[in-house]
VOPAGU-2260 file (C-alpha; in pm, 1 decimal, decimal comma):
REM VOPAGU-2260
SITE   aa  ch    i         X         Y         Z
SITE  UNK   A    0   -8470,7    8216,1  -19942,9
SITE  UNK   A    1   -8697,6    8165,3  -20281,6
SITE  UNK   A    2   -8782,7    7856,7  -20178,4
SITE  UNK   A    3   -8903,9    7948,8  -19823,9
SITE  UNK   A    4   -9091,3    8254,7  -19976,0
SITE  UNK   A    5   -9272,5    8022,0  -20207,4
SITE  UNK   A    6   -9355,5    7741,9  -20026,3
SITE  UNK   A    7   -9503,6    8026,5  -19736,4
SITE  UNK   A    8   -9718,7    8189,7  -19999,0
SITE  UNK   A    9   -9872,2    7868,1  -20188,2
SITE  UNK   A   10   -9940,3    7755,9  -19797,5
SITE  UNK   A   11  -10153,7    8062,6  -19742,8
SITE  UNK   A   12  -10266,5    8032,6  -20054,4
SITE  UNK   A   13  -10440,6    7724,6  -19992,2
SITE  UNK   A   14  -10523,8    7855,2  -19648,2
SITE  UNK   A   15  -10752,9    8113,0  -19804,7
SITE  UNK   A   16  -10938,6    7912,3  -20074,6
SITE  UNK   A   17  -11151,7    7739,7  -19764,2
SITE  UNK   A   18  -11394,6    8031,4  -19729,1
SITE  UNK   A   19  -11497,6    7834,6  -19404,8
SITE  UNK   A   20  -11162,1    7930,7  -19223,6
SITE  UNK   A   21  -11245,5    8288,9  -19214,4
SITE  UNK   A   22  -11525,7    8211,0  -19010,6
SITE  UNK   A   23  -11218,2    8136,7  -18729,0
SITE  UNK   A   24  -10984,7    8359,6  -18875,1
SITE  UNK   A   25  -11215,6    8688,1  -18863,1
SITE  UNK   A   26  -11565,6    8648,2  -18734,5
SITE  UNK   A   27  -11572,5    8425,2  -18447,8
SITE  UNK   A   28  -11228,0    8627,8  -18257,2
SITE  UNK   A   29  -11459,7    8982,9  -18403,5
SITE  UNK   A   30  -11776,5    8859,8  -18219,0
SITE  UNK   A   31  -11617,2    8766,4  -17897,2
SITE  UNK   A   32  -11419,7    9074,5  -17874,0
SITE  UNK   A   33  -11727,0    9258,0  -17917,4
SITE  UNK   A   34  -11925,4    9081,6  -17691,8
SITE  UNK   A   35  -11659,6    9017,4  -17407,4
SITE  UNK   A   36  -11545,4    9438,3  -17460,2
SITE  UNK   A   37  -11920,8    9519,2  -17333,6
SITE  UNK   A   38  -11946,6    9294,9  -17101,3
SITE  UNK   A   39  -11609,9    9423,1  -16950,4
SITE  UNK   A   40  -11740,3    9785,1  -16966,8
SITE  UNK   A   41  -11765,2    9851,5  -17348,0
SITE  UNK   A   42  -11608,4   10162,5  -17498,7
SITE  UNK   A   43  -11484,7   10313,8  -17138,8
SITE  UNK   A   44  -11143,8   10540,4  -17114,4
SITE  UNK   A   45  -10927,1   10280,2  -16887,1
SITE  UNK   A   46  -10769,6   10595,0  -16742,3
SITE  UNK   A   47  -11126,6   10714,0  -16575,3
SITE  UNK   A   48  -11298,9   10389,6  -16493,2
SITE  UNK   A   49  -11627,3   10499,8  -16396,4
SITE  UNK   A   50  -11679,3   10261,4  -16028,9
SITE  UNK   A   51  -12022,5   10082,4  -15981,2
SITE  UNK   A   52  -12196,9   10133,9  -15649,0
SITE  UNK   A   53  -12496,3    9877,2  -15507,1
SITE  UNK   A   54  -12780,1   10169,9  -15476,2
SITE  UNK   A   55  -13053,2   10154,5  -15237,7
SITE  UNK   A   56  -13326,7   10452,8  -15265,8
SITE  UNK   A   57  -13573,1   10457,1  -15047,2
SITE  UNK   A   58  -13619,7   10794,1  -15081,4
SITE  UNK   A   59  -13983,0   10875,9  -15249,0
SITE  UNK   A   60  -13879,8   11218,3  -15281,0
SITE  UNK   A   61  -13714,1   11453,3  -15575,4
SITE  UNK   A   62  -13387,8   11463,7  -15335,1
SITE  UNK   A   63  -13281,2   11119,4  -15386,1
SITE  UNK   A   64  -13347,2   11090,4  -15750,5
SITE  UNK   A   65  -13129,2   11456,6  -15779,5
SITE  UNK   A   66  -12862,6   11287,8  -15574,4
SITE  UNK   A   67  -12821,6   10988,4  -15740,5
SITE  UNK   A   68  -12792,8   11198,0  -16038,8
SITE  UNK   A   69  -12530,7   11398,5  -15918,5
SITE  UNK   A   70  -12325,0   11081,2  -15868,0
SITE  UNK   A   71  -12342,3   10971,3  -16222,6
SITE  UNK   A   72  -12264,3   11304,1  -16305,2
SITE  UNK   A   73  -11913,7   11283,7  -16085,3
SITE  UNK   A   74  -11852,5   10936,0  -16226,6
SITE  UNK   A   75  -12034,8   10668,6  -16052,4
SITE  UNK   A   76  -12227,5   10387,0  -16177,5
SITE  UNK   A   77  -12511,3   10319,7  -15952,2
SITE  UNK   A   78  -12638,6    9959,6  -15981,6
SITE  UNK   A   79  -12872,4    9759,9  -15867,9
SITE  UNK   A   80  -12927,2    9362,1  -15722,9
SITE  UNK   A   81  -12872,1    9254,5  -16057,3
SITE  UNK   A   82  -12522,5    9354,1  -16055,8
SITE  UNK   A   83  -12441,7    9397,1  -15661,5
SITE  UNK   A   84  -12151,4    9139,6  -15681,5
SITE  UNK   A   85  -11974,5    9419,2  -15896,8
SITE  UNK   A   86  -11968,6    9645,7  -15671,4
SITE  UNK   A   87  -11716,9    9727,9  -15408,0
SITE  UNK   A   88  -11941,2    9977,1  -15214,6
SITE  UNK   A   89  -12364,5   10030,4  -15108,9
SITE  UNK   A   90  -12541,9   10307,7  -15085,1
SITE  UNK   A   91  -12891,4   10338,0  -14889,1
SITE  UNK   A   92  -13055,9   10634,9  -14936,6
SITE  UNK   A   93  -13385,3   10694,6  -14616,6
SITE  UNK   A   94  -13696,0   10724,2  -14669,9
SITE  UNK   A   95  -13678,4   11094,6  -14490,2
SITE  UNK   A   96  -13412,6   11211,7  -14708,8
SITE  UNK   A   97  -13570,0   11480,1  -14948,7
SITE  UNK   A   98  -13798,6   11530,3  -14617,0
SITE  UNK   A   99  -13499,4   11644,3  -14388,4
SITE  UNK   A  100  -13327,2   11879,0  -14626,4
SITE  UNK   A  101  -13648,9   12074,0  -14710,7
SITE  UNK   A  102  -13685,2   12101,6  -14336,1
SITE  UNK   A  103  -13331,2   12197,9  -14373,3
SITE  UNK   A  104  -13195,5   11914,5  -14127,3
SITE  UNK   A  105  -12923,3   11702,0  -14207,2
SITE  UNK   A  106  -12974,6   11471,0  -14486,6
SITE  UNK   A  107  -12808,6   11143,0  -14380,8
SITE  UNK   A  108  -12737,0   10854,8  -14625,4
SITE  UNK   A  109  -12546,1   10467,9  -14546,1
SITE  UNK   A  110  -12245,2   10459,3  -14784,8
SITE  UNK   A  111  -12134,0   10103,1  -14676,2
SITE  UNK   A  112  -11846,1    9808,9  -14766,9
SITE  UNK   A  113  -11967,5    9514,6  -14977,1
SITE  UNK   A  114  -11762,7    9220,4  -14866,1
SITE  UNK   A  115  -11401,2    9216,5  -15037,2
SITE  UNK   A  116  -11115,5    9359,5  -15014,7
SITE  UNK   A  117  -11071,9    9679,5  -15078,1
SITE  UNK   A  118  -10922,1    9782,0  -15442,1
SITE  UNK   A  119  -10896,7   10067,8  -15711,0
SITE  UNK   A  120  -11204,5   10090,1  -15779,3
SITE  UNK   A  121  -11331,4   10086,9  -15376,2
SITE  UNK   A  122  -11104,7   10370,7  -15328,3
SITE  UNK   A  123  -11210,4   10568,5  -15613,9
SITE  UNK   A  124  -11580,4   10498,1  -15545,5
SITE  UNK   A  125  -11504,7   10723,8  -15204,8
SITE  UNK   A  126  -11370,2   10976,7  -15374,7
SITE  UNK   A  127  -11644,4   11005,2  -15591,7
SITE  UNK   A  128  -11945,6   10993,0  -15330,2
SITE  UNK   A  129  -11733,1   11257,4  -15119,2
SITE  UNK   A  130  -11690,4   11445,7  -15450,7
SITE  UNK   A  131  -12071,2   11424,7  -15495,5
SITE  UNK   A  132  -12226,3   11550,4  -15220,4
SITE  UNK   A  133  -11989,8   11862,5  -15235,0
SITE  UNK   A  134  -12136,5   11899,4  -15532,4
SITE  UNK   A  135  -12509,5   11826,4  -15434,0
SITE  UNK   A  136  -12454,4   12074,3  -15134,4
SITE  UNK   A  137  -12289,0   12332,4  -15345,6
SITE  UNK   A  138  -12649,5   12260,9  -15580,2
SITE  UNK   A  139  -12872,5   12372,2  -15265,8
SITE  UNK   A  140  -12642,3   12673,5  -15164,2
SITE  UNK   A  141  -12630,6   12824,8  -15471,9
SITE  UNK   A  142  -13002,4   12816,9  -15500,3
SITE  UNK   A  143  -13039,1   12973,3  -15181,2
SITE  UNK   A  144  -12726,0   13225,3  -15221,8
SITE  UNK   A  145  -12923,5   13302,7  -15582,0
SITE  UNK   A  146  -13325,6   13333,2  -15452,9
SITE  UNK   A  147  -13278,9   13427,2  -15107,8
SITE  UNK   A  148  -13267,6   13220,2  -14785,3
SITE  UNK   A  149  -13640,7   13219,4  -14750,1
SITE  UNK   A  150  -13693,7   13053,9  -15054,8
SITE  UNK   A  151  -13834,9   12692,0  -15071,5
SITE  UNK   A  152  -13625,7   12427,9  -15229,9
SITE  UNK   A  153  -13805,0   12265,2  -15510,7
SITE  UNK   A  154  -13690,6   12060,3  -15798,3
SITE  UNK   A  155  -13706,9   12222,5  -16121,1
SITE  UNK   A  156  -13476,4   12505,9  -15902,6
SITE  UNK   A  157  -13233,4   12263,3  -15789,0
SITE  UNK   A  158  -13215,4   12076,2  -16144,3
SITE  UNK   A  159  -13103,5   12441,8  -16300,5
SITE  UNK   A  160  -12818,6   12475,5  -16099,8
SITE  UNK   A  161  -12721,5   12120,3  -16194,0
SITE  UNK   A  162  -12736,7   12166,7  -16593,7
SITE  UNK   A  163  -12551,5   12515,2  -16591,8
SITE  UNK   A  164  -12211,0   12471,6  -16684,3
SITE  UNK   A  165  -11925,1   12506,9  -16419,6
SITE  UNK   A  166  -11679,8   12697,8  -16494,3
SITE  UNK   A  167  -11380,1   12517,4  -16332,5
SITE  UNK   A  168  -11395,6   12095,0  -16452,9
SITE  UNK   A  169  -11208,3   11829,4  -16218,4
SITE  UNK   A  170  -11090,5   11534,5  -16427,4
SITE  UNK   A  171  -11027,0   11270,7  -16151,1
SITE  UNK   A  172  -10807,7   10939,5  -16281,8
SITE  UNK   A  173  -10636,6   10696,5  -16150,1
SITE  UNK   A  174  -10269,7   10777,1  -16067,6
SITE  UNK   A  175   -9975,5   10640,5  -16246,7
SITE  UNK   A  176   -9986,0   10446,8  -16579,3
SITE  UNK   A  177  -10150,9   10162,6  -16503,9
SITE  UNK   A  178  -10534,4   10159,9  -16505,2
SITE  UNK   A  179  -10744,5    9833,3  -16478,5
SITE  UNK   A  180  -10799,4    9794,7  -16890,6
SITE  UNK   A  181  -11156,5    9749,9  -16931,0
SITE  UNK   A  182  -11390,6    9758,0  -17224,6
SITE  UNK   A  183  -11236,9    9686,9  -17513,4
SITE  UNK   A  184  -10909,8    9792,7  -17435,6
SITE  UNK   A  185  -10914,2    9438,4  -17234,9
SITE  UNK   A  186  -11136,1    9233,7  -17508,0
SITE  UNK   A  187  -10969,2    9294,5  -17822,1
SITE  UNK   A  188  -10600,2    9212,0  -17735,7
SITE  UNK   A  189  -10710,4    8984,4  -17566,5
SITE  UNK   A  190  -10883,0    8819,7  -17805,2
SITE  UNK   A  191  -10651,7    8856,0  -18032,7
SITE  UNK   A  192  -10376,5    8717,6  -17845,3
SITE  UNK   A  193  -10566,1    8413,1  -17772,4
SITE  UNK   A  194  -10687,2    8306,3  -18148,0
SITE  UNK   A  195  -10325,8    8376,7  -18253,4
SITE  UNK   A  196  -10241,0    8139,7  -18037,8
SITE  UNK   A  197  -10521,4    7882,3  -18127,5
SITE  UNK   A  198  -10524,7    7934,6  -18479,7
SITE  UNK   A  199  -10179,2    7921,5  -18571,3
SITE  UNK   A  200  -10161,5    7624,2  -18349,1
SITE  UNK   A  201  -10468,6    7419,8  -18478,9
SITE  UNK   A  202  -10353,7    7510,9  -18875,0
SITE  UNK   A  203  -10000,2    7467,7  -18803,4
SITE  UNK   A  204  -10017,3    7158,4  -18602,3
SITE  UNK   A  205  -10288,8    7022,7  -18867,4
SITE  UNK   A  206  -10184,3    7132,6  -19144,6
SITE  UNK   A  207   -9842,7    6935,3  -19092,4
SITE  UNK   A  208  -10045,8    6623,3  -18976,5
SITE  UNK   A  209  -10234,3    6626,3  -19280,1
SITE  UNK   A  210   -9930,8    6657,1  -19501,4
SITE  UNK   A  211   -9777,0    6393,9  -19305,6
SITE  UNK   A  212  -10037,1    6135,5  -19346,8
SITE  UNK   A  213  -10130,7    6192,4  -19713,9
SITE  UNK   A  214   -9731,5    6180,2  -19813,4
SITE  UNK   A  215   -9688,7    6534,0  -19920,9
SITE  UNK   A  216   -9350,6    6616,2  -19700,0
SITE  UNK   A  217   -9216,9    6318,5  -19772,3
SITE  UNK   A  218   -9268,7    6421,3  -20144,8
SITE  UNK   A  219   -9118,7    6755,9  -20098,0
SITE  UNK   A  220   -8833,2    6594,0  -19908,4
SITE  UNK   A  221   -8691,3    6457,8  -20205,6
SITE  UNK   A  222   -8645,1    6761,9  -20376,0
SITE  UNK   A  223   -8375,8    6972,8  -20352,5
SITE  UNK   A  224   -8462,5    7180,8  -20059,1
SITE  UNK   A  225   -8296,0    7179,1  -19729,7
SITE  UNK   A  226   -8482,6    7020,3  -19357,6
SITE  UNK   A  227   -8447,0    7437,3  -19281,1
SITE  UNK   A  228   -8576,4    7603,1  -19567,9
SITE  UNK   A  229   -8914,2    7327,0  -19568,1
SITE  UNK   A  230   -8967,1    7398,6  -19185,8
SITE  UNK   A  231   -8958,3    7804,3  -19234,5
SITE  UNK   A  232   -9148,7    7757,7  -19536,9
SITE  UNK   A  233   -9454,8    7606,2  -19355,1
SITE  UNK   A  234   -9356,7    7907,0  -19063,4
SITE  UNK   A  235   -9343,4    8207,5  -19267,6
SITE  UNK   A  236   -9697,9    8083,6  -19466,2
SITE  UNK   A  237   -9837,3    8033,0  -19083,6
SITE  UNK   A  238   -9679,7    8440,7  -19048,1
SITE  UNK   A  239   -9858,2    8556,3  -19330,0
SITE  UNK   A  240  -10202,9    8413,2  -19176,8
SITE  UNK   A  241  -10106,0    8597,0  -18859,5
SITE  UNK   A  242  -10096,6    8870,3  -19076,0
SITE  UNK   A  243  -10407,9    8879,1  -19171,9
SITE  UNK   A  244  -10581,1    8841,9  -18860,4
SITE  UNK   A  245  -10359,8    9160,5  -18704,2
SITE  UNK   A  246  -10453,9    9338,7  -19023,2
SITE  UNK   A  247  -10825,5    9304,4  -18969,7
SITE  UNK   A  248  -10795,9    9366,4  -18579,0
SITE  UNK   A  249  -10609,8    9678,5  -18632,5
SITE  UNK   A  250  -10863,9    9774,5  -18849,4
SITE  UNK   A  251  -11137,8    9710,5  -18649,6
SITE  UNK   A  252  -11030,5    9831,4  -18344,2
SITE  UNK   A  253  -10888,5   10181,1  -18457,7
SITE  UNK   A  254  -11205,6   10259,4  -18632,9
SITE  UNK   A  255  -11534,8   10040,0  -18507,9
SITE  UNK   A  256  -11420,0    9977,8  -18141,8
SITE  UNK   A  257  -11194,2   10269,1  -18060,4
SITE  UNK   A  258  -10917,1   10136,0  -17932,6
SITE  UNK   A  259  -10642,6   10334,0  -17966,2
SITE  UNK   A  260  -10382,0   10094,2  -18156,6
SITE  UNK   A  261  -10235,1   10378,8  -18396,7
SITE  UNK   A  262  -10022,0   10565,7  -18149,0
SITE  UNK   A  263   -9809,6   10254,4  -18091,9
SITE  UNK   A  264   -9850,7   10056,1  -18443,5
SITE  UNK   A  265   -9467,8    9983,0  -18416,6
SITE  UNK   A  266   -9471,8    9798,9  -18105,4
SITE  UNK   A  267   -9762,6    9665,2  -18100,5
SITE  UNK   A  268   -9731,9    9498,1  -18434,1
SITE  UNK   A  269   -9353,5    9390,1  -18339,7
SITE  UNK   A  270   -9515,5    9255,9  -18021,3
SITE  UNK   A  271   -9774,4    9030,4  -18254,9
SITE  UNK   A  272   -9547,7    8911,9  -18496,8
SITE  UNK   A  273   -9248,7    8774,6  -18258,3
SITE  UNK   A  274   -9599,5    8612,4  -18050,1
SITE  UNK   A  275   -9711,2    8507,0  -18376,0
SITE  UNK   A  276   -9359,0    8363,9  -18440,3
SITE  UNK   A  277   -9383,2    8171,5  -18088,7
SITE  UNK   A  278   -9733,5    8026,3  -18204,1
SITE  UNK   A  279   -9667,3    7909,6  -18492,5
SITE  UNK   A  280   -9352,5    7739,0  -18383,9
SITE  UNK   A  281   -9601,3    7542,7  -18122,8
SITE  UNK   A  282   -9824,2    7413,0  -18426,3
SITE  UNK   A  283   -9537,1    7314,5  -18639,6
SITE  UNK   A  284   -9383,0    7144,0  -18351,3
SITE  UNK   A  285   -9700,7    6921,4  -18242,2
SITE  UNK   A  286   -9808,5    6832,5  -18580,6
SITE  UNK   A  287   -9432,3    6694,0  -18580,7
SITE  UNK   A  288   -9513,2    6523,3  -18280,4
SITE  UNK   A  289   -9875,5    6412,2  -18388,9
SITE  UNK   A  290   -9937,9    6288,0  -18700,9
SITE  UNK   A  291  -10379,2    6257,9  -18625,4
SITE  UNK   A  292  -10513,2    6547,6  -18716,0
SITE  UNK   A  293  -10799,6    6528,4  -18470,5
SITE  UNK   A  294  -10516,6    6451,1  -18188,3
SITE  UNK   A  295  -10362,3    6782,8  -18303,6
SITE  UNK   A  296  -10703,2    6964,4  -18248,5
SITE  UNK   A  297  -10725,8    6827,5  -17875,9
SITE  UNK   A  298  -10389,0    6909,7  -17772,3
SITE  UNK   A  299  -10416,4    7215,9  -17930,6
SITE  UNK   A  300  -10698,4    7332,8  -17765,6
SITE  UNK   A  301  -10593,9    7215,0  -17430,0
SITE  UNK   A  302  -10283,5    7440,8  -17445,1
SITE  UNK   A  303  -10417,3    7777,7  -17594,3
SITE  UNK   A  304  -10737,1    7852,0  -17421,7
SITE  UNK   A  305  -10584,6    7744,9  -17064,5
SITE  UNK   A  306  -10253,3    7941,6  -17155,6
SITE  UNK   A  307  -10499,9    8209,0  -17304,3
SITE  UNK   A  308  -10719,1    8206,0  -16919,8
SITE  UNK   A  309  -10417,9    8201,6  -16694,8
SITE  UNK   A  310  -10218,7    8445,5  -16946,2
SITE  UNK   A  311  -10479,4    8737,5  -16868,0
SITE  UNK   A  312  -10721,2    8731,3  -17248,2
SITE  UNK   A  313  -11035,7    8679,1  -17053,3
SITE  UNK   A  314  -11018,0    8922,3  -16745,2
SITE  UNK   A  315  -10743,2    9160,8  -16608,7
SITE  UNK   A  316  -10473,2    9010,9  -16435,9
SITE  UNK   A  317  -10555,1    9283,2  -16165,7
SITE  UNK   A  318  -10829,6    9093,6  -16052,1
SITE  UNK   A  319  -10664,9    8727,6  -15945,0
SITE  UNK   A  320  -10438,0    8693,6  -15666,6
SITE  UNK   A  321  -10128,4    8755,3  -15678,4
SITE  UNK   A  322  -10012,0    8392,0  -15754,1
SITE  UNK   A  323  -10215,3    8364,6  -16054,0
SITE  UNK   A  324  -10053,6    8727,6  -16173,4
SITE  UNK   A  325   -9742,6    8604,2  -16131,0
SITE  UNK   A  326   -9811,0    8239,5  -16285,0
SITE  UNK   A  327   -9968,0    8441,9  -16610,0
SITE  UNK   A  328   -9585,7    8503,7  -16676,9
SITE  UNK   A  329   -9505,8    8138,6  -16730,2
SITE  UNK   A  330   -9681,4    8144,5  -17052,9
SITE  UNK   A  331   -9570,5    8353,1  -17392,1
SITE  UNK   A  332   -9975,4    8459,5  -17354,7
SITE  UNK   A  333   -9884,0    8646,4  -17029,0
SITE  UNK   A  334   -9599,2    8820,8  -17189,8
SITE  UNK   A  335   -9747,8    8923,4  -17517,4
SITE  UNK   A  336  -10066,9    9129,6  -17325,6
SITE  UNK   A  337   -9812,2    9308,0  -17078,7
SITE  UNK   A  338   -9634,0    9445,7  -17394,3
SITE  UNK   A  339   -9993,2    9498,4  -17574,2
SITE  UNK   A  340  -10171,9    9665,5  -17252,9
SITE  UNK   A  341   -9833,8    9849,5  -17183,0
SITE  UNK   A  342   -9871,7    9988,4  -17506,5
SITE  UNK   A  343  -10227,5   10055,5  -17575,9
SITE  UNK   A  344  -10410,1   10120,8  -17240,5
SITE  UNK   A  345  -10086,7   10202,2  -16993,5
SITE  UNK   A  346   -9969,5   10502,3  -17185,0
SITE  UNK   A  347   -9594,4   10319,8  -17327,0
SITE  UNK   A  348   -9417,3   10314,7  -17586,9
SITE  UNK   A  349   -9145,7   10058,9  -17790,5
SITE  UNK   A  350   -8916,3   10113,8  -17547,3
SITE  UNK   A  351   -9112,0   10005,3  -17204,0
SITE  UNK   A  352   -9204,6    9648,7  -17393,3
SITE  UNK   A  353   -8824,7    9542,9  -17536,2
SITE  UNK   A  354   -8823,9    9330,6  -17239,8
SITE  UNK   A  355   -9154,4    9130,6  -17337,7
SITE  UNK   A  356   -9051,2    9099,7  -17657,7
SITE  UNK   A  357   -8704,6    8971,2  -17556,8
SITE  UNK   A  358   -8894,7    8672,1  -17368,2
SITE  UNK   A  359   -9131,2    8606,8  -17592,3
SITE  UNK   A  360   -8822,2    8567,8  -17837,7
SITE  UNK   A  361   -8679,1    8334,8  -17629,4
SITE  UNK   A  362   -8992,6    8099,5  -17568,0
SITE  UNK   A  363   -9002,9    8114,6  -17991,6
SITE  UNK   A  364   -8630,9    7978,3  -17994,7
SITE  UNK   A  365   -8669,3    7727,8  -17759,3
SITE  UNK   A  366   -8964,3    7586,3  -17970,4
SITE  UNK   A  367   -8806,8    7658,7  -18284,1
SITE  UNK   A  368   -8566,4    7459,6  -18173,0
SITE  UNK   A  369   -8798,3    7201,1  -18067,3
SITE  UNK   A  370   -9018,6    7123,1  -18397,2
SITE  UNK   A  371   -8620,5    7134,6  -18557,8
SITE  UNK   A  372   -8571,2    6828,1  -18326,8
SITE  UNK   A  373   -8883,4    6664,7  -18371,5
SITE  UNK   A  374   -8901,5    6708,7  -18768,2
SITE  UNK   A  375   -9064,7    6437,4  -18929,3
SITE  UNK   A  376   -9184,5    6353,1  -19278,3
């Protein structure tokens, strides 16, 4: 057990002296969560996704401008050509609106389908517009109940109703436990899932290439240490780098991007360290395999950012059909961000992801067993 211990801490020793890996290990994974979590939303609750309409306001009047408010106000996200493929639903506001109501006619707007099929967030985009103009007629007939029904309807009246506080709140979410994760709630397990993968991979895998070429296993070899102990040596060092990238994600996300991780530490970082297991195993095993370094590179990047795509790090498996959701599971990627989002955005705890764990356990035997087959010097 010394011997494994030692030769896993002088491996991540030497790991760390190259300031240049950090650049992999921290910043690069960092930046694209960041990036990726606002362009997925940015810091948005999961539970009360906030759905983006196509808006069309024709309207030259203070009516339309007050209405549109009053749907960002109920939770929509009105939006415009730029980001029309987003959206589920339209919205086309006349160019008689504000004109009809202050002739106190019906005000008529086009809520419309965008072409799709209908999902979450089309369904909760109803709710919303029905929930606003409720609201914006409530706006008017409280004006009207408060200054008499001869008075004329003009802005500055209408906005004061809006910005007084209501005294009864409706907190509208999706039902059940399992939002669409957005934000960074989808970018920063995501991300981290997926540079596991790679890195432990492309240092494993090369790391044992390099070693192989230039001698140094053989050399170790002859020493009294056992096939085992050398190959969980090199496994537990490639643990302790996983280790460090957790700690710093962790970090990160509980205090700069506000994802909740600290509810669930347990099984979250149980999750990470059996996936981190299952990665690892994959490097060791192809630098066995491979013994030129730049041939461990390729292959390694062919299998983790296509395992990383299909496995659900760079949008919500929600989104794909059905055959894609259920291919995601063929991969230990899959696996590991069902346990993660089950634990950090759908509400879970240890005991909802023992299953996930249990496969992604099995996918780290099978390849332990693998680079224990393929062992070279």
């Amino acid at each position: 057990m010394s011997k494994v211990l030692h030769i896993g801490i002088s491996s991540l020793r030497i790991f760390l002296r190259d300031k240049s890996s950090y650049i992999w290990l921290v910043l690069m994974p960092l930046v694209f969560a960041y990036f990726m979590g606002f362009a997925a939303g940015g810091p948005r609750d999961p539970a009360n996704a906030r759905p983006e309409v196509f808006i069309e306001n024709h309207d030259s009047g203070f009516m339309g401008e007050l209405f549109l408010e009053t749907l960002g106000k109920q939770g929509l996200r009105p939006v415009g050509e730029k980001r029309k493929e987003n959206a589920k639903r339209g919205l086309t506001i006349p160019e008689d609106f504000t004109e009809k109501i202050l002739a106190k006619e019906k005000g008529v707007f086009d809520f419309f389908k965008i072409d799709g099929e209908d999902d979450q967030r089309s369904f909760l985009a109803q709710v919303v517009v029905f929930r606003a103009v409720v609201a914006f007629n409530g706006y008017i007939v409280e004006y009207v109940t408060e200054e008499g029904g001869d008075a004329e309807l003009t802005e500055e009246g209408l906005r004061s109703m809006m910005d007084k506080a209501n005294p009864v709140e409706l907190d509208a979410r999706f039902a059940g436990r399992k939002p669409i994760p957005v934000g960074f709630n989808l970018s920063l397990p995501g991300n981290l899932v997926m540079y596991l993968m790679l890195n432990l991979m492309v240092f494993g895998g090369a790391g044992i290439a390099a070693e192989r070429r230039s001698g140094i296993l053989r050399r170790l070899s002859i020493n009294p240490i056992s096939k085992i102990e050398l190959l969980y040596g090199k496994l537990f060092g490639l643990m302790l780098l996983a280790c460090v990238q957790i700690f710093v994600f962790m970090l990160m996300g509980q205090f700069v991007f506000g994802v909740n991780v600290g509810e669930n530490l347990p099984g979250i970082l149980l999750t990470l360290l059996v996936f981190s297991w299952v990665a690892g195993s994959l490097g060791l095993l192809i630098g066995f395999l491979i013994k030129a370094e730049e041939k461990v590179i390729g292959l390694s990047l062919m299998i983790a950012l296509p395992t990383a795509a299909l496995g659900g790090c760079w949008w919500p498996l929600e989104v794909v059909p059905e055959y894609l959701q259920k291919l995601a599971f063929a991969f230990p990627t899959g696996w590991a961000l069902d346990a993660l989002h089950q634990l950090i955005t759908f509400g879970g705890d240890l005991s909802n992801v023992w299953y996930q764990i249990g496969v992604l356990a099995v996918f780290g035997i099978v390849a332990n067993g693998l680079a224990m087959r393929f062992f070279r010097v």
